[in-house]
C-alpha positions as CSV (number, residue, x, y, z in Angstrom):
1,X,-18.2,2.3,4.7
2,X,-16.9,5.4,3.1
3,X,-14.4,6.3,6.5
4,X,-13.1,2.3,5.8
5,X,-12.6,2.8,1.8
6,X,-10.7,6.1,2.3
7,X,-8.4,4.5,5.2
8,X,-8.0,1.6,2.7
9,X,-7.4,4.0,-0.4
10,X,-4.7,5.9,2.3
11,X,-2.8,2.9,3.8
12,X,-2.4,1.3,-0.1
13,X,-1.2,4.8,-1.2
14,X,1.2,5.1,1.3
15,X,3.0,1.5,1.3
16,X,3.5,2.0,-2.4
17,X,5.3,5.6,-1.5
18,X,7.5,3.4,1.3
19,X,8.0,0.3,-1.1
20,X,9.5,3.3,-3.6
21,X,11.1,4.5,-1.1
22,X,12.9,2.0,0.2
23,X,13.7,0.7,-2.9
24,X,15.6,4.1,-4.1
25,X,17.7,3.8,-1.3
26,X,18.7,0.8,-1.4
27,X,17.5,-0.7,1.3
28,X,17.0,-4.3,0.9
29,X,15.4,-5.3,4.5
30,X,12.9,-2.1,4.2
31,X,11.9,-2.7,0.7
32,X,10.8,-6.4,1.7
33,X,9.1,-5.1,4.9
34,X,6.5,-2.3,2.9
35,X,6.7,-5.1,0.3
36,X,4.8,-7.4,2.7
37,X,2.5,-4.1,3.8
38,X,1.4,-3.7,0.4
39,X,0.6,-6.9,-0.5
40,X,-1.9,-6.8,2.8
41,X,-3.2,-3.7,2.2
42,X,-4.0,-4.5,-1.3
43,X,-5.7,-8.0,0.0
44,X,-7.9,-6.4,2.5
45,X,-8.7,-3.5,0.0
46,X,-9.4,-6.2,-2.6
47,X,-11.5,-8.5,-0.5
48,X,-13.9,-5.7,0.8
49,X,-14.3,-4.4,-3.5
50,X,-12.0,-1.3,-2.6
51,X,-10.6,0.0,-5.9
52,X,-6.8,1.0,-5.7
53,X,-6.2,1.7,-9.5
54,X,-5.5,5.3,-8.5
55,X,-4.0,5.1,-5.7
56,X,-0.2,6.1,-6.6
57,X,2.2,8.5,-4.5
């Protein structure tokens, strides 16, 4: 499971950078998309007991 947790850790870590992203541009539609990423890769993460605490850009 340790190639899944890492993938998990790594997709989590990178929709927060894009939510940020997107965010300090300005861009409404893109903010709202990596918005929606997140919040699934933080549901699967979550559901399968992957901790994502430390997972910031």
């Amino acid at each position: 499971m340790g190639g899944f947790v890492e993938a998990a850790r790594i997709r989590v870590r990178e929709a927060r950078s894009a939510l940020d992203a997107a965010r300090e541009a300005g861009d409404v539609y893109a903010a709202a998309v990596a918005e929606e990423e997140l919040e699934d890769a933080l549901r699967i993460a979550e559901a399968h007991g992957v901790d994502t605490e430390d997972e910031r850009s």
